[in-house]
VOROLUM-272741 format. One record per residue (C-alpha): x, y, z; residue in one letter; residue number from 1. Coordinates in Angstrom, 2 decimals. Layout:
BEGIN
{{X; Y; Z}; 'a'; NUM} ...
//
This chain:
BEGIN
{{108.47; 132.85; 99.04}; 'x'; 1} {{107.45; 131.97; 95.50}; 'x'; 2} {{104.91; 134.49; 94.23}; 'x'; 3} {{104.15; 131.70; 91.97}; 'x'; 4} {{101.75; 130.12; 95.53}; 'x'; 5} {{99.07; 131.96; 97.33}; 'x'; 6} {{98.94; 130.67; 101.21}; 'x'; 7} {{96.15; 128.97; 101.63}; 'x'; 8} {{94.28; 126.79; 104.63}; 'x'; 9} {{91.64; 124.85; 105.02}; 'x'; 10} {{90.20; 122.42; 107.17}; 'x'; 11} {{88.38; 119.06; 106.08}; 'x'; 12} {{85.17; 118.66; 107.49}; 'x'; 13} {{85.41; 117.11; 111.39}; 'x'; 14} {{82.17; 114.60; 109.97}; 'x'; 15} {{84.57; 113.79; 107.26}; 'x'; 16} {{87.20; 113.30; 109.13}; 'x'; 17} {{85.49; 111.21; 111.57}; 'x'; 18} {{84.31; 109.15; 109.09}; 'x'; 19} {{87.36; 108.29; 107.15}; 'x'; 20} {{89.23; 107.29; 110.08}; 'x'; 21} {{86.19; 105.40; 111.12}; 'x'; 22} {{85.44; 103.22; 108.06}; 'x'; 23} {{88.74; 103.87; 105.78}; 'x'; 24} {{91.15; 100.60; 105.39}; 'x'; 25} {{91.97; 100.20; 101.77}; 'x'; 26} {{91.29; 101.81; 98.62}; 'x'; 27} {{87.48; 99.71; 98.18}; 'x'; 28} {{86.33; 101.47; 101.22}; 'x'; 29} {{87.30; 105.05; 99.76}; 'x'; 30} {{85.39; 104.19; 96.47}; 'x'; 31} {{82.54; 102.90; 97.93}; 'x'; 32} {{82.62; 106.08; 100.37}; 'x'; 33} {{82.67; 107.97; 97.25}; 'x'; 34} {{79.96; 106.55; 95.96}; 'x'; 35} {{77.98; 107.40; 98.75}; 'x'; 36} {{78.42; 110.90; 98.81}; 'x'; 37} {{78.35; 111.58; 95.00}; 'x'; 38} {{75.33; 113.65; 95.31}; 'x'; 39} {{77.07; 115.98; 97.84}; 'x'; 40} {{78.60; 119.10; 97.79}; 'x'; 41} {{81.84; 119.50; 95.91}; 'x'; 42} {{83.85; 120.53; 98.60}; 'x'; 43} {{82.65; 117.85; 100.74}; 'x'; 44} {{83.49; 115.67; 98.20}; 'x'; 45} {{87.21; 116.16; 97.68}; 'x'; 46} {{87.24; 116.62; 101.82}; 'x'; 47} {{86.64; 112.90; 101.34}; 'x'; 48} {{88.97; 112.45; 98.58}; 'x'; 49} {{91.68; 113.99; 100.27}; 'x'; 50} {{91.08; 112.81; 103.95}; 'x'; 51} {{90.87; 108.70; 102.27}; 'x'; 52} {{94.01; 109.36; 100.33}; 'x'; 53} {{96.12; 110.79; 103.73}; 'x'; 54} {{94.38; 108.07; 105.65}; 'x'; 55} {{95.41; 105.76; 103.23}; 'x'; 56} {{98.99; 107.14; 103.51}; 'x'; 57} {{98.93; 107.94; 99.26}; 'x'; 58} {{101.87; 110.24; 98.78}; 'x'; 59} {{100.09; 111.45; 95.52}; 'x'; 60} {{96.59; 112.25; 94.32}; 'x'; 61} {{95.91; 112.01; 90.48}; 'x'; 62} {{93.04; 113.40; 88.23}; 'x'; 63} {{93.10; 112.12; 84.99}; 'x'; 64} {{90.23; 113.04; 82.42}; 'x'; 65} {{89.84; 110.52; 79.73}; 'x'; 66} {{87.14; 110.45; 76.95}; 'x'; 67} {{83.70; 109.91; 78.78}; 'x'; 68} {{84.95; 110.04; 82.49}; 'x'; 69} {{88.19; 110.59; 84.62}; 'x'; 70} {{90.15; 108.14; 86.43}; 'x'; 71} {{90.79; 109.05; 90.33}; 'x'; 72} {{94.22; 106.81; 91.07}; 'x'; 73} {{96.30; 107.42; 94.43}; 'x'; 74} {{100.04; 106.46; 94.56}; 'x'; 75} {{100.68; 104.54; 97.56}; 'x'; 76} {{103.88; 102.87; 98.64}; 'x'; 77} {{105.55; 103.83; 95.20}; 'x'; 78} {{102.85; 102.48; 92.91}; 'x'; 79} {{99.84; 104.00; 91.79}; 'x'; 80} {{96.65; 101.98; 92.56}; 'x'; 81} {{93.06; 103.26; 90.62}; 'x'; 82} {{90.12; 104.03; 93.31}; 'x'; 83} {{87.37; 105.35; 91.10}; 'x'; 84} {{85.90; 106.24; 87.82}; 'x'; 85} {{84.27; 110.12; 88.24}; 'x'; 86} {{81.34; 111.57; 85.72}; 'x'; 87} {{82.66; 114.69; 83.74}; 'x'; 88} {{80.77; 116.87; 85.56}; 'x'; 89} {{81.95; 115.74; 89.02}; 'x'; 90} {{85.56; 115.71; 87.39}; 'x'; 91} {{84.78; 119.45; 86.36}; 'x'; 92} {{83.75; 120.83; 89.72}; 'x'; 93} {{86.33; 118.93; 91.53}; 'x'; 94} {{89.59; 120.37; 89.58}; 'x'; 95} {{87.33; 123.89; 90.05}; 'x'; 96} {{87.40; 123.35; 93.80}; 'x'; 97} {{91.18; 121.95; 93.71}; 'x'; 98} {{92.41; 124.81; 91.36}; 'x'; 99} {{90.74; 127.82; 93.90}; 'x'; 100} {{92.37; 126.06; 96.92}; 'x'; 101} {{95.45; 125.96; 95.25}; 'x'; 102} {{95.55; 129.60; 94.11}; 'x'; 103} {{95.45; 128.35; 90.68}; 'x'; 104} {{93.84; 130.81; 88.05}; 'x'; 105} {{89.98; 129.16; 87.21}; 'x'; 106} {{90.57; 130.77; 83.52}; 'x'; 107} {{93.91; 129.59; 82.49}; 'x'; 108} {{93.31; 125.25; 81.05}; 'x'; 109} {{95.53; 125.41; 78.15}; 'x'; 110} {{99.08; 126.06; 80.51}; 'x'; 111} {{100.24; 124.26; 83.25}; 'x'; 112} {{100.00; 125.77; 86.58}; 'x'; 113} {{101.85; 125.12; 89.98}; 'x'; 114} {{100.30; 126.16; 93.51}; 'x'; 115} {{99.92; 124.48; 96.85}; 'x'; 116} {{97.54; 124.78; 100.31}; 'x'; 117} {{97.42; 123.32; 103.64}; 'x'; 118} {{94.85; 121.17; 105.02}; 'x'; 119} {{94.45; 121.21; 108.79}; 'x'; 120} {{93.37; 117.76; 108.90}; 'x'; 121} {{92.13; 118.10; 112.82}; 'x'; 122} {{91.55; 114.40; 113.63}; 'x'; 123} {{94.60; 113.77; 113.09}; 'x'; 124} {{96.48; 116.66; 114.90}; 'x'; 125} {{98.66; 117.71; 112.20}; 'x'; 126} {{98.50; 120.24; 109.31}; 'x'; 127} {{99.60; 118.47; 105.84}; 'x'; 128} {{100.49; 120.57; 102.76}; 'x'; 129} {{99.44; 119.66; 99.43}; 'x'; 130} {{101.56; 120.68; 96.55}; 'x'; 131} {{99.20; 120.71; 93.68}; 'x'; 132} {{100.10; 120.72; 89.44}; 'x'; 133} {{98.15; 121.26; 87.00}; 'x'; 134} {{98.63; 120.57; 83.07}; 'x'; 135} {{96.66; 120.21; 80.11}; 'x'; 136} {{95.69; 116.94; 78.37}; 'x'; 137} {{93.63; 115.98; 75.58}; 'x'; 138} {{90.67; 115.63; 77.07}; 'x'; 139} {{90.72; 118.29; 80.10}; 'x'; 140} {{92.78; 119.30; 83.44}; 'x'; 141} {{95.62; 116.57; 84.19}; 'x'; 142} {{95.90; 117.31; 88.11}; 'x'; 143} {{98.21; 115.82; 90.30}; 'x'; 144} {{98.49; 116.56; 94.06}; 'x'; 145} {{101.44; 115.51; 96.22}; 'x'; 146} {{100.90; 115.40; 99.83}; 'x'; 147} {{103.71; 116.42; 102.37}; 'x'; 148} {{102.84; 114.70; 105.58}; 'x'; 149} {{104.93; 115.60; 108.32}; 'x'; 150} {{104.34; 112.34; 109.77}; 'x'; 151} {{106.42; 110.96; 106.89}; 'x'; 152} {{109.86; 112.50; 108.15}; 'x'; 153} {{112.37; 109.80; 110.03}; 'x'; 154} {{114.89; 109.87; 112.73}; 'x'; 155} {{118.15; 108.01; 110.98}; 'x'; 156} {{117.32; 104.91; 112.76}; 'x'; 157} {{114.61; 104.48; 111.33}; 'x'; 158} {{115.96; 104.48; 107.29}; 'x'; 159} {{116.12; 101.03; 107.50}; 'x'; 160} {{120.30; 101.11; 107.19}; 'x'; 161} {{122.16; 97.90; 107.53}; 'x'; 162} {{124.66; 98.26; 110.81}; 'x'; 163} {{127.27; 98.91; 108.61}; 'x'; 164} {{126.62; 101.59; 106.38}; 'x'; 165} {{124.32; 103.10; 109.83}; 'x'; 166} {{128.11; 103.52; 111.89}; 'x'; 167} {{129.79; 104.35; 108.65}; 'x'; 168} {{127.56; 107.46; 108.03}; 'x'; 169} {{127.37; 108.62; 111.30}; 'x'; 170} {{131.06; 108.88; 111.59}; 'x'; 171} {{130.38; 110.77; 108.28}; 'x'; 172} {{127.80; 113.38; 109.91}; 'x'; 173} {{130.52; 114.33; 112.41}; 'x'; 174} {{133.07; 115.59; 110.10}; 'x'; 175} {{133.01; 119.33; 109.71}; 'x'; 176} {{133.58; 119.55; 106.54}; 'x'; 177} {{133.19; 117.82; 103.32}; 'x'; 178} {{130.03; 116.92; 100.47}; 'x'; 179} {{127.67; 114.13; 101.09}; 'x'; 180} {{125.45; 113.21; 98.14}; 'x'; 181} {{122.25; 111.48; 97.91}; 'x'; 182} {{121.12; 110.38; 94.55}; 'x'; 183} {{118.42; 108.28; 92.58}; 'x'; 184} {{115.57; 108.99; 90.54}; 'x'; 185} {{112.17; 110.97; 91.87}; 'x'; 186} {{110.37; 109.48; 94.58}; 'x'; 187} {{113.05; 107.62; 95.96}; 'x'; 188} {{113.43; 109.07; 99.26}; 'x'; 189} {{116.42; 111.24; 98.98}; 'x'; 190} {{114.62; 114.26; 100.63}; 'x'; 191} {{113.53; 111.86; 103.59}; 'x'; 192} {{116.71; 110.89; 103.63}; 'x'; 193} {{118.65; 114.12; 103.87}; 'x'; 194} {{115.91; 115.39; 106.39}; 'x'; 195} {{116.63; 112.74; 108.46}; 'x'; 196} {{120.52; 113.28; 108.38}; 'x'; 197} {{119.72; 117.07; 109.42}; 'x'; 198} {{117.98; 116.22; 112.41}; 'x'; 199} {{120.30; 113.55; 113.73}; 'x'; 200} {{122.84; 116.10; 113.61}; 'x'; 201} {{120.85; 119.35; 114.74}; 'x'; 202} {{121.48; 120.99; 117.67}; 'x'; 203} {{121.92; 124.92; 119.17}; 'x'; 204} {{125.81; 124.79; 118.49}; 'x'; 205} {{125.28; 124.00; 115.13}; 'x'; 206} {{123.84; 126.58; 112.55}; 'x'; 207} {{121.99; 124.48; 109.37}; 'x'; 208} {{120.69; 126.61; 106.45}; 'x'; 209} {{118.95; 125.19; 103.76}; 'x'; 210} {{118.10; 125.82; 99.98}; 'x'; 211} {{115.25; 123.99; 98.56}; 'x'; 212} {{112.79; 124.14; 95.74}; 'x'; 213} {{110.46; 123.90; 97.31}; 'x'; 214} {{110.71; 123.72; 101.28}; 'x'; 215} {{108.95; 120.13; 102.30}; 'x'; 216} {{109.14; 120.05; 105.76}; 'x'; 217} {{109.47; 122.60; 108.35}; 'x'; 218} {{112.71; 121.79; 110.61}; 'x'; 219} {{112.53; 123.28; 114.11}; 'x'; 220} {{116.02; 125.03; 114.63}; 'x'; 221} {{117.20; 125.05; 110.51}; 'x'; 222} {{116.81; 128.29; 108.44}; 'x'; 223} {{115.39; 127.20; 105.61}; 'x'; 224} {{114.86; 129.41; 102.09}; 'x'; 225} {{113.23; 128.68; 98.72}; 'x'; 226} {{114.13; 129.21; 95.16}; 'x'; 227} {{112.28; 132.34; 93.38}; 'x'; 228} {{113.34; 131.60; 89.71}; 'x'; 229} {{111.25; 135.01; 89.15}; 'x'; 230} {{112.49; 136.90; 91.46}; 'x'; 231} {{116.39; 135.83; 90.39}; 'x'; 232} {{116.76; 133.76; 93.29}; 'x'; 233} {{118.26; 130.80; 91.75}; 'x'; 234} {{119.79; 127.60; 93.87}; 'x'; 235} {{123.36; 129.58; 92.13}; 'x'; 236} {{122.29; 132.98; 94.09}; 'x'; 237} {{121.23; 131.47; 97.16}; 'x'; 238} {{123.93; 128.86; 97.85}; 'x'; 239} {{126.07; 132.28; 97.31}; 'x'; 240} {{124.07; 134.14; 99.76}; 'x'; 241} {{124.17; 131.25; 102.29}; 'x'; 242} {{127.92; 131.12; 102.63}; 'x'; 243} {{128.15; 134.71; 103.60}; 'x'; 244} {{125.73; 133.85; 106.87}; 'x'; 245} {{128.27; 131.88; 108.93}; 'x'; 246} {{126.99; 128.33; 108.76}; 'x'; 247} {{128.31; 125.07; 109.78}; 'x'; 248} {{125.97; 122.77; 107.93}; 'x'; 249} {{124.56; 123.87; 104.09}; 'x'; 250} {{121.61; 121.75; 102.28}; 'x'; 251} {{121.15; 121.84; 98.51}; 'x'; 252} {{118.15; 120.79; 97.44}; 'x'; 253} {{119.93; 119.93; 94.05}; 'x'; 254} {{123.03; 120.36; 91.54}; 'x'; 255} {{121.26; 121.34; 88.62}; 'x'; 256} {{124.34; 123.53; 87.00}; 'x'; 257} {{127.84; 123.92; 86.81}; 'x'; 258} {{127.59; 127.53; 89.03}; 'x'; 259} {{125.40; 125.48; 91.57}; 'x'; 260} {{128.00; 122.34; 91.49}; 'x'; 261} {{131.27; 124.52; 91.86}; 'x'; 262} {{129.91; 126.94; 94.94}; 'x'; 263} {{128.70; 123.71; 96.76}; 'x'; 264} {{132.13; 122.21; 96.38}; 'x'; 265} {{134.04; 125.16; 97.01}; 'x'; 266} {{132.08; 125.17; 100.13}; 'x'; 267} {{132.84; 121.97; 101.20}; 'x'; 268} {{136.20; 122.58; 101.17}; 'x'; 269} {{136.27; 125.46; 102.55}; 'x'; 270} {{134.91; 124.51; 106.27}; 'x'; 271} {{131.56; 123.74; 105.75}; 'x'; 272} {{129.35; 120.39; 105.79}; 'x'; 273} {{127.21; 120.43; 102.29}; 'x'; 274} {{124.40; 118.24; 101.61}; 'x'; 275} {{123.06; 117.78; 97.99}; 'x'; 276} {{121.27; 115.56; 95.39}; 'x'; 277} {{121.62; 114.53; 92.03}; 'x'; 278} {{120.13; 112.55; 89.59}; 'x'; 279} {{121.73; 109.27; 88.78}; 'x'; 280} {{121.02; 105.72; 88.49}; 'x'; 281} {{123.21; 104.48; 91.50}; 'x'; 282} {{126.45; 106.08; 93.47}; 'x'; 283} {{129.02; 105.32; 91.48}; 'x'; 284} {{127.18; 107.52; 88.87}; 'x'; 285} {{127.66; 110.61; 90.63}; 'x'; 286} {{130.95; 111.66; 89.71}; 'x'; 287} {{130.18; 111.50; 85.58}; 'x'; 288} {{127.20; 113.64; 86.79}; 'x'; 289} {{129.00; 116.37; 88.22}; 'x'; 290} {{131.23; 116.47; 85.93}; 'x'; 291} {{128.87; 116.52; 82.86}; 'x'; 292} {{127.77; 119.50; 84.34}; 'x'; 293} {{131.01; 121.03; 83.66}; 'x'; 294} {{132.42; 120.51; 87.39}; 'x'; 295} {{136.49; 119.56; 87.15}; 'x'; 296} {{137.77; 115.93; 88.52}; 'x'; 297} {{140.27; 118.08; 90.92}; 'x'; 298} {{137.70; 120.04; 92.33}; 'x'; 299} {{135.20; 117.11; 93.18}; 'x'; 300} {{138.09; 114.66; 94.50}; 'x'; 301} {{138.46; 116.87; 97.20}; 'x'; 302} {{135.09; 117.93; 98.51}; 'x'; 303} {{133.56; 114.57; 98.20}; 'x'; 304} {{132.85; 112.51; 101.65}; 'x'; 305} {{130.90; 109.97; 99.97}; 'x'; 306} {{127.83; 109.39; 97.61}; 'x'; 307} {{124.76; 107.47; 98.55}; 'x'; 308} {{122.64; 106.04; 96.03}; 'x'; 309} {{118.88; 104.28; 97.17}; 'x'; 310} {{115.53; 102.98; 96.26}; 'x'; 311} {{112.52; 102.23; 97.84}; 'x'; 312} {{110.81; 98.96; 98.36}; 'x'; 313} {{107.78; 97.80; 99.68}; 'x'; 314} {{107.58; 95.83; 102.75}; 'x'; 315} {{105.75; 92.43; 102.24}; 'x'; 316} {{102.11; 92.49; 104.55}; 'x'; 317} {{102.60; 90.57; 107.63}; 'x'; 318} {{99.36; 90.11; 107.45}; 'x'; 319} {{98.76; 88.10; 104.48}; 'x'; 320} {{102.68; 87.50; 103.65}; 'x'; 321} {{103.82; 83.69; 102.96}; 'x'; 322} {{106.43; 82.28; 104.98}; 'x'; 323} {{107.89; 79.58; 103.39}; 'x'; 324} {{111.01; 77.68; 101.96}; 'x'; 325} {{112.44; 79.20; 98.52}; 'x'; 326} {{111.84; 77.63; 95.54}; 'x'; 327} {{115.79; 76.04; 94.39}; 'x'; 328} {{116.06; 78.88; 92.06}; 'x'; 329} {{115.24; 81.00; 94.63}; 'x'; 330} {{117.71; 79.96; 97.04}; 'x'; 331} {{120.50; 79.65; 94.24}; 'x'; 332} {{119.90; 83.27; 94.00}; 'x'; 333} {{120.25; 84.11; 97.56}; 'x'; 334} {{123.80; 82.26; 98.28}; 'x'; 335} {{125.27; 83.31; 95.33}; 'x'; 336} {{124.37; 86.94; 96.30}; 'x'; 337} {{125.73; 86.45; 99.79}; 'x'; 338} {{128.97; 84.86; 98.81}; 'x'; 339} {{129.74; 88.17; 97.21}; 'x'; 340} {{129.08; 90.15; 100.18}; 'x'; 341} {{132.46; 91.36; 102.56}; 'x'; 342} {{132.74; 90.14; 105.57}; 'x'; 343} {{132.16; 93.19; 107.29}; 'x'; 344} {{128.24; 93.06; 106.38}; 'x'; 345} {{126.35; 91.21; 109.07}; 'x'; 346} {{124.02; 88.76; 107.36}; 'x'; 347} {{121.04; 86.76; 108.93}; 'x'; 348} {{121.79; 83.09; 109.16}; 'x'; 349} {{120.72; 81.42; 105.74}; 'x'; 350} {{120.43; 77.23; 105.21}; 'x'; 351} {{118.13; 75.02; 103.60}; 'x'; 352} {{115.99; 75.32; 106.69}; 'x'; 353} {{115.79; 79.30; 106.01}; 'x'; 354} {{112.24; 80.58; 104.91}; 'x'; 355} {{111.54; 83.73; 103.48}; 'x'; 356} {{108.26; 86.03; 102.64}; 'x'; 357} {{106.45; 85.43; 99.20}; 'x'; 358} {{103.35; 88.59; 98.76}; 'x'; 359} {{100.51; 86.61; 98.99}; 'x'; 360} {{99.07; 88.15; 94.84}; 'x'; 361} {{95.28; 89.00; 96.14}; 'x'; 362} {{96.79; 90.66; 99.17}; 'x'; 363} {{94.09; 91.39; 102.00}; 'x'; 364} {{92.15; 94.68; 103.33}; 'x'; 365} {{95.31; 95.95; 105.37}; 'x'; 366} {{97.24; 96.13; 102.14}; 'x'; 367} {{95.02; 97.62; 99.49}; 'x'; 368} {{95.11; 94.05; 98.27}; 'x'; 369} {{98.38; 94.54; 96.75}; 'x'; 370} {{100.62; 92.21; 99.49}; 'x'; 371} {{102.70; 95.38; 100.52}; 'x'; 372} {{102.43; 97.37; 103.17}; 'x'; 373} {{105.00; 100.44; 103.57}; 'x'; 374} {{108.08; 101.08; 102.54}; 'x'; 375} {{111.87; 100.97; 103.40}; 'x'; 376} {{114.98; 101.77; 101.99}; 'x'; 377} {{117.66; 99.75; 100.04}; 'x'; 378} {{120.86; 101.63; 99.79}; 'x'; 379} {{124.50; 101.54; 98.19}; 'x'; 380} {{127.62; 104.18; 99.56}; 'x'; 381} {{130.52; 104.65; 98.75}; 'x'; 382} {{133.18; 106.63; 100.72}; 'x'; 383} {{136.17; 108.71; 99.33}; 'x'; 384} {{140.09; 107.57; 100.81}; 'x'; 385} {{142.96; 108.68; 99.75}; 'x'; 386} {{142.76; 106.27; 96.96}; 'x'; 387} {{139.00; 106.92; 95.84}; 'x'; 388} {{140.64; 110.49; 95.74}; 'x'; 389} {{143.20; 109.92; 93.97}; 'x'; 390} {{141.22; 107.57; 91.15}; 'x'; 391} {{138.55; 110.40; 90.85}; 'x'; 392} {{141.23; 112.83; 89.86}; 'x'; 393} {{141.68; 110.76; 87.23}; 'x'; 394} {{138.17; 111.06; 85.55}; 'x'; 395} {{137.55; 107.07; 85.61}; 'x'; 396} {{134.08; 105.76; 84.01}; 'x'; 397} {{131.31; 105.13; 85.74}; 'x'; 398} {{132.17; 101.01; 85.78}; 'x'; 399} {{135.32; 101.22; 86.64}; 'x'; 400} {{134.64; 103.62; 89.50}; 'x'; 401} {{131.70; 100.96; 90.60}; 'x'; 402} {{134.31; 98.34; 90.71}; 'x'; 403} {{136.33; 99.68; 92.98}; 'x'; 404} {{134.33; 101.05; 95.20}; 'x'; 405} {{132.84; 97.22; 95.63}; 'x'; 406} {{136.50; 96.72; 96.13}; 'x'; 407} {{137.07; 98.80; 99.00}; 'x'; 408} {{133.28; 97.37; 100.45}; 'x'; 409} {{130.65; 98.71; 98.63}; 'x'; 410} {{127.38; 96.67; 98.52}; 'x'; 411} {{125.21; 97.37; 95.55}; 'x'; 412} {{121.58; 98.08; 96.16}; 'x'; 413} {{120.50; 94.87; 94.71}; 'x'; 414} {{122.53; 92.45; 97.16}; 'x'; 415} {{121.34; 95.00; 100.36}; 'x'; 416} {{117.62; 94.29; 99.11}; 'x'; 417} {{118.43; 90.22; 99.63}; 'x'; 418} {{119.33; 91.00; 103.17}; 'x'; 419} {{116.11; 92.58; 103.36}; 'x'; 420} {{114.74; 89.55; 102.11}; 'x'; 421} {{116.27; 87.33; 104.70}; 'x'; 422} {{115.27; 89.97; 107.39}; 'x'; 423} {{111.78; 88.40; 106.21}; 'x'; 424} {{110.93; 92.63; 105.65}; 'x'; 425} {{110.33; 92.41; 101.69}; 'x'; 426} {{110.46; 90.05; 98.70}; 'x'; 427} {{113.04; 88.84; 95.63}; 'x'; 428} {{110.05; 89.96; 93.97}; 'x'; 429} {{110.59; 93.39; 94.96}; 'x'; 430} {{114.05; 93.74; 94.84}; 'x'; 431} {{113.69; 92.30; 90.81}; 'x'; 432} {{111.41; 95.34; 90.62}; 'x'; 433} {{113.54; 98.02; 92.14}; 'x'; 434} {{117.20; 97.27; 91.71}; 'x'; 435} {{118.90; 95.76; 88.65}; 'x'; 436} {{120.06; 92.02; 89.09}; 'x'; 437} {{122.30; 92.23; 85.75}; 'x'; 438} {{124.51; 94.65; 87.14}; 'x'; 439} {{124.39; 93.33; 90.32}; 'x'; 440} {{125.64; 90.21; 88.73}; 'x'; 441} {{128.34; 91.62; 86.21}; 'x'; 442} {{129.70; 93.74; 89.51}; 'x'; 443} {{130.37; 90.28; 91.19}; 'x'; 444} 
//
């Protein structure tokens, strides 16, 4: 374990608890239940804080000091919405209380600091670990606070896979051997992702060990191990340690260097299923990525199953959500998109009697008054044949690989987002937001 984190638990108040569930719908609620208790005890206090933001399913808790006060501002479903406004003072004793449950030293405010505790959040039933950060600013603390909710983690049905690519990867998961990449920017769901592809394929004949930095979620059955960059124990070091305990299924939490890259492939050829993420902007990407880590064209070709790129959207509110006609632009939009689509990609019936969801802009209480409510995945694959192999070999750029890989059936995030759309599940709104229509169009 990193000696970086002191182990600590702590339960939120059951009155607090009781009372968030109670009266908690949408972000006005937790200010004005902030409000209320202002004159309370700091611990109480951020018991509220941090029960409204895990009833409020925020993946993220931020602190921000500013000149006269600091801005409280929760990140739910991708995109951070502002709760309250806190006096210094409260701010103060607040990142005081955070940085002791933490481990955090009280002393240190000029470095940034790392540290994490659990909160046994009763009510609920579960026990949710907070992975706190600290970091100077100009006026005070910065402190952000990521929560790990069990709850979060998804069987592979639930990913929100078209058919398709759902049989195509499962055929993938039963190989024995091979590399299977998951890529994107933070926060878009890889983890969740590759957590999910673990379970579906867990089971007593099958030995799973994992590398991560840090571990996220506990898997029954997996043998998980984290990264001590003090102690030596790199993701190099462990990935080498991991081969030499007989395992049928390896996760990397991520290629960050060449040593890391080459031991992961070398595995993958060499019996073993691998798992890994990198960052990239979409799948096709992954191959200049590995490689500008100083990985070899004939050594990736090889190991490579396929790469899997995604983003996260929000799902429109059914609650408040507009069903209606789209606007001609709208539609010309949608059929162009689908004409490009193979014909192995089941698509929802679409003519000028088709309606689809607009976010209603003030949104309603079940929403945070945003007009989203969740999120789900929009994904694009690409598998490696004999003549993927072959043109990797061959060290192709990044838009020439894309191009053929929408040759031989790929489906670019942004036209897998309009089937969401016509699945009446999120917006063109969204997908604008998420995915990038100019490629989309230039891949067509």
């Amino acid at each position: 374990m990193d000696d970086r984190f002191i182990e600590r638990n702590v339960k939120i108040d059951p009155e607090v608890s009781s009372e968030a569930l109670s009266r908690l719908r949408n972000i006005r609620d937790l200010k004005r239940l902030i409000s209320y208790n202002s004159e309370e005890s700091t611990s109480r206090l951020v018991d509220i804080i941090m029960g409204g933001a895990i009833v409020l399913r925020a993946s993220d808790v931020h602190f921000e000091p500013e000149v006269e006060e600091a801005r409280l501002r929760l990140r739910i479903d991708g995109v951070l919405q502002t709760v309250d406004s806190l006096p210094r003072k409260t701010y103060q004793q607040i990142v005081s209380r955070i940085k002791f449950l933490a481990g955090l030293k009280l002393n240190i405010t000029k470095k940034a600091q790392d540290g994490r505790f659990g909160i046994d959040f009763e009510k609920e039933g579960r026990e949710i670990e907070i992975r706190t950060s600290s970091l100077p600013s100009s006026y005070g603390e910065t402190i952000v606070m990521r929560i790990l909710d069990p709850v979060a983690l998804l069987d592979i049905e639930s990913l929100g896979l078209r058919p398709d690519l759902h049989r195509d990867i499962l055929k993938e998961l039963k190989k024995p051997n091979g590399m299977i990449f998951l890529t994107g920017p933070t926060g878009s769901g890889k983890t969740t992702t590759l957590y999910a592809f673990l379970k579906s394929i867990n089971s007593p004949e099958v030995k799973i060990v994992t590398i991560e930095d840090p571990i996220e979620y506990q898997l029954e059955g997996v043998s998980q191990t984290q990264v001590n960059p003090r102690q030596g124990y790199d993701f190099a070091k462990g990935l080498s340690a991991i081969v030499r305990q007989d395992p049928d299924v390896i996760l990397v939490g991520e290629i960050r260097d060449y040593e890391t890259a080459h031991i992961a492939l070398q595995a993958a050829m060499t019996g073993h299923l691998v798992f890994s993420t990198v960052h990239t902007n979409d799948a096709a990407g992954t191959i200049a990525r590995l490689e500008a880590l100083g990985e070899k064209s004939h050594n990736i070709a090889p190991a490579l199953n396929v790469a899997i790129a995604q983003r996260l959207i929000r799902r429109v509110c059914p609650e408040c959500g507009e069903l209606k006609k789209p606007t001609p632009l709208d539609f010309k939009e949608i059929k162009e998109g689908l004409a490009s689509l193979p014909p192995t990609v089941e698509v929802p019936p679409f003519n000028d009697k088709t309606k689809i969801y607009y976010a209603n802009p003030e949104g309603c209480h079940h929403c945070n008054f945003t007009g989203y409510r969740g999120r789900i995945g929009v994904f694009e694959a690409f598998f490696v044949d004999d003549q993927m192999e072959e043109m990797i070999q061959e060290s192709p750029s990044i838009p020439a690989l894309r191009r053929k890989a929408i040759e031989k059936g790929m489906v670019p995030m942004y036209y897998d987002g309009l089937i969401r759309v016509l699945n009446q599940t999120s917006t063109l709104e969204e997908i604008h937001r998420v995915t990038t229509k100019v490629q989309a169009n230039e891949e067509s």
